[in-house]
N, C-alpha and C positions, 0 to 999 in steps of 0.2 A: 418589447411591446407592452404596453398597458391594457391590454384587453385580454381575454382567455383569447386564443386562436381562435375556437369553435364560433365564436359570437360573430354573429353575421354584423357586419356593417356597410353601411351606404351611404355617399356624400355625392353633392351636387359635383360635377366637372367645372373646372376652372383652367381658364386659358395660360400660355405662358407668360405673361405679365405678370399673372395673380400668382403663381407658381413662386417667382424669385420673389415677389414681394412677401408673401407669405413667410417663405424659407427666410428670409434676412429678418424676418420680425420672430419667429419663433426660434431661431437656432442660437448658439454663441459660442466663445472656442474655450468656455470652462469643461477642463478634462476630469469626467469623474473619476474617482479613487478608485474604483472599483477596476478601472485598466490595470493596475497592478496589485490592489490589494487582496492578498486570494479567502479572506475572509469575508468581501461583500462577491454577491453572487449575485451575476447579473439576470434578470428577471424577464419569462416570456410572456405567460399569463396561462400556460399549457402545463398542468401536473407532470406530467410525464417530461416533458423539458424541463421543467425546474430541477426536478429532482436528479437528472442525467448530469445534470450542472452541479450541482453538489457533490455529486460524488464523484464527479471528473476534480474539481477543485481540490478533492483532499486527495488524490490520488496522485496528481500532473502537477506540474509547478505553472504557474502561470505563464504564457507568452504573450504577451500585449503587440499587438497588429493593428497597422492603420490602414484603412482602402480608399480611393477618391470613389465618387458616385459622380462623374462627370455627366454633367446634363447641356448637353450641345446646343446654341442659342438658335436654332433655326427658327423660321416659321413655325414650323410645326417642330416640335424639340425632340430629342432623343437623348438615349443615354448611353455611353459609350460604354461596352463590356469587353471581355476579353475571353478565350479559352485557353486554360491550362495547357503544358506540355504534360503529355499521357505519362512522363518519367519523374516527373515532382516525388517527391514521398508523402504529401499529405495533397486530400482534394485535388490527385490527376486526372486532368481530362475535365474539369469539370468549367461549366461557364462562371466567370468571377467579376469583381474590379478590379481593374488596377489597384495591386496593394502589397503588402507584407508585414514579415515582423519588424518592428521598431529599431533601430541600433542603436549603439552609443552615439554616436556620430547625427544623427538627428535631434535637430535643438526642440523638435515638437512634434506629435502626431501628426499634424498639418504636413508637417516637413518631411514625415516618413510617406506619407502619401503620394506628396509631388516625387520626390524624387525616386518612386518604386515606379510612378505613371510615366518617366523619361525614361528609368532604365526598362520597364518591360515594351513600352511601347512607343518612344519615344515622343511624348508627348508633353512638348516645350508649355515652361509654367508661362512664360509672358502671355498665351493664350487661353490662362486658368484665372479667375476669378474665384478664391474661394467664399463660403459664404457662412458655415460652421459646422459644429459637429452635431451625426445624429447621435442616436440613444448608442450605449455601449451594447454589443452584443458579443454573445458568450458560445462556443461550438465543442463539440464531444471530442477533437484533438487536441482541447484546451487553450485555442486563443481566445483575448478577450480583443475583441477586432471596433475600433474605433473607426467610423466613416465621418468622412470630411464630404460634405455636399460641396458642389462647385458649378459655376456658369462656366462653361468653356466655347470659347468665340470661334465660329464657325472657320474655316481658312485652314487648318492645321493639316500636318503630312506627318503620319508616323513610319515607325522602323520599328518592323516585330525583332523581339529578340528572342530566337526558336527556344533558345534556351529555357525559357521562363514558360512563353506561352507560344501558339500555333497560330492564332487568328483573331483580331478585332474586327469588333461589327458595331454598330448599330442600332436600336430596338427603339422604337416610339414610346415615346413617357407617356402617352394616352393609354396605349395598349398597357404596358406597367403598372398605372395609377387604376387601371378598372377591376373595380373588386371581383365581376363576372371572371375573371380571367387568373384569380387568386385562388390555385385548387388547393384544398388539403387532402397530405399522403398521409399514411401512418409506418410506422414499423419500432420492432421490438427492441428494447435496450434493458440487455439483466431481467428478461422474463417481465417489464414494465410499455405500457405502450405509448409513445411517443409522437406526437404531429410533426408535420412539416409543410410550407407553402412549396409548390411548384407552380410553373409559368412557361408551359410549351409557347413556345413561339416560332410558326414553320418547322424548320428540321433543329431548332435549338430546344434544349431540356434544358432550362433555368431553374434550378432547386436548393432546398438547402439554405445555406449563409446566405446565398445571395439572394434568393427569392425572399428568403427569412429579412433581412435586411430592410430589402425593396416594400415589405410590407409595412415595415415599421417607417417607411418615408411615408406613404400613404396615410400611415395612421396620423402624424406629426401635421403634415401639409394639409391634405386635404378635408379631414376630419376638423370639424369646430370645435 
């Protein structure tokens, strides 16, 4: 994010049309250094994030992570999430994107992202348009998680793999993009205090990376 967290922002709503044209005009698939180099540290605008990020970076090696942000072509658009299996080791239970760590075997971020959205949820790339990468973002179990925005065309059937995750849904990119609806939590890191976006939605708790994430598409999109 390029803002402090705390700084309140408001921007007009914009339809889905304005949405992908926007995204196609501001994003691109230049990967910054900072995915793997544990010397630049990637930036929230939040003190108490930055600095959790510093000292995660000298302490953890870095793992570079790619997530799609599948945004569903409907009418009215959505964006496709997932919930964690409760037995992961890192972030279980928690609502995510489709995503993971990078492997050797991946010729690119992009690449690690489709092919983590087939394997966790089957979800065939002939119906993924992608469109580029948002901002790098950086988490306290030290990935540095690069998202891949994406138009994905309505018609798909996926296959959970329990393994990974529990359940995919749905959520309205209206409801996501409204800053009313962008709470900040706080909580403690090494005695320093820390923000975070959360995004209840019905009986979903959206927080964390992913709300973190969702805020920095908002800032990128709809933000002049």
């Amino acid at each position: 994010m390029n803002e402090p967290m705390l700084k309140k922002m408001d921007a007009a709503p914009i339809n889905s049309a304005e949405f992908f044209t926007r995204s196609q005009a501001r994003l691109n698939f230049d990967v910054p250094p900072g995915l793997i180099d544990p010397n630049i540290v990637p930036r929230t605008g939040d003190e108490g994030n930055d600095r959790m990020l510093e000292i995660i970076a000298r302490e953890q090696p870095v793992r570079p992570a790619a997530v799609l942000i599948p945004v569903v072509d409907h009418r009215e658009p959505t964006v496709l999430l997932t919930q964690r299996s409760p037995h992961l080791s890192s972030h279980a239970g928690q609502i995510s994107f489709p995503g993971g760590k990078i492997d050797a075997v991946d010729a690119s971020p992009l690449d690690a992202a489709l092919r983590e959205a087939e394997e966790e949820v089957g979800l065939k790339r002939e119906f993924i348009e992608p469109i580029g990468y948002l901002d790098l973002y950086g988490t306290a179990f030290g990935f540095r998680i690069l998202p891949t925005v994406a138009r994905v065309k309505p018609g798909f059937e996926l296959t959970i793999n329990q393994g990974e995750v529990v359940d995919a849904f749905e959520v309205p990119l209206a409801f996501l993009m409204n800053p009313e609806n962008h709470q900040i939590h706080s909580k403690e890191f090494r005695g320093m205090e820390r923000s975070y976006y959360a995004m209840p939605f019905a009986e979903r708790y959206i927080w964390g990376a992913t709300a973190g994430i969702l805020r920095v598409l908002y800032e990128r999109i709809y933000l002049a």
